[in-house]
Structure formats: C-alpha cells, structure tokens
N, C-alpha and C positions, 0 to 999 in steps of 0.2 A: 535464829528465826529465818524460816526460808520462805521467801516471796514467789509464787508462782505467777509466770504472764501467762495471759492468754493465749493459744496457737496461733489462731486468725490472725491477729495483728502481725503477729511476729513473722510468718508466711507470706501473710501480702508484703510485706516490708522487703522480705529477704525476693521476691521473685519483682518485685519494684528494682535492685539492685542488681540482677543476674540482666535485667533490661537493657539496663545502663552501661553494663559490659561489654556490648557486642557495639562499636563503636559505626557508624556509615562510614566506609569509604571513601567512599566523596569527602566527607566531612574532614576528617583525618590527612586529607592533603593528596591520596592518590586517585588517580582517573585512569581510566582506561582510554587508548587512544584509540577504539572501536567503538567506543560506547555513542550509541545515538546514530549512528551510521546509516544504519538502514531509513529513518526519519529524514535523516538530509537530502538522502540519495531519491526518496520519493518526493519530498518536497523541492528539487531540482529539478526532478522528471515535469512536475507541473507548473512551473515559470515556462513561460513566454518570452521569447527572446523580443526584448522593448524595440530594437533596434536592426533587422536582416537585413542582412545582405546577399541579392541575388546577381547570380548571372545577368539577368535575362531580366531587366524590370518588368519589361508587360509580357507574360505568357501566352502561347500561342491559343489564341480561342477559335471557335468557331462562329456567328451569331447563328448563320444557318440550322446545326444543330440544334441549336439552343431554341431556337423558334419550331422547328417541328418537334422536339422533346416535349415545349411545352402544349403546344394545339394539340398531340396525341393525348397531353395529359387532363385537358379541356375537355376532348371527347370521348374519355375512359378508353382509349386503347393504346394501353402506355404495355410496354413490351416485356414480354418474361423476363425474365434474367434464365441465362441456360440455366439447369440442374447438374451439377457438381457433384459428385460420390467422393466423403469423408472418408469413406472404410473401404474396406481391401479384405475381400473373402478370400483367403488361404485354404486349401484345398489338402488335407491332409487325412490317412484310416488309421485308422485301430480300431480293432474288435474290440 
C-alpha cells in the first residue's frame, strides 16, 4: 500500500528547515570587532563634553560690538556678509 503526502505540507516543512540552517552570527558566538562602529563613532560625534576645560575661562568679548550689532539689528541695517565664490571656472578649448 503506498500512501501519498501532500506537496505543500511537505515544502513548507522542508523550506521551514533550510531557515533554520543558516544560523546568526551573533548568535553562534562570533562578533565582529567593527560591527556597529560607525553608530558609535556618530553617537560620540554628538555628546557634549559634561565637563571643559579651557584655557581662558572668560573669553575675550566685546560689549561695544555687541551693542551696535544689535541697534543695527533694531534698525534693519544689519550688514551683508561679503560674497564668497564656491567654484572656480577653469578656462580650458577644445573644438
């Protein structure tokens, strides 16, 4: 007497198994000693150092400045900033 299974079962079963084989890394005991690095290194970039230490505790201010900076800025005649050129036109022919 020969009993036939159904495909489907036996397919999903078999590709269930082939899942299983491919084990994480991680899991398994190995790490990479790069891994996450770049995470760190930007989440380093944005701390704040809780505690500086400077040279120069009080830096050199002006108030002067600071009081015509803001009266210009009172009276809307607060100053350009120069214009600066990003690019660099190279001068080169060909036909």
């Amino acid at each position: 007497m020969t009993i036939k299974a159904p495909r489907l079962p036996v397919l999903a079963i078999a590709l269930a198994c082939s899942a299983c084989s491919v084990a994480d890394k991680e899991l398994a005991g190995y790490s990479d000693p790069g891994f996450g690095e770049a995470n760190r290194a930007t989440f380093a970039a944005m701390v704040v150092n809780p505690d500086p230490q400077y040279d120069d505790p009080n830096p050199n201010t002006s108030a002067d400045h600071a009081v015509k900076a803001i009266e210009r800025y009172r009276n809307d005649a607060v100053k350009k900033p120069e214009r600066i050129s990003t690019t660099t036109k190279i001068g080169g022919g060909g036909n």
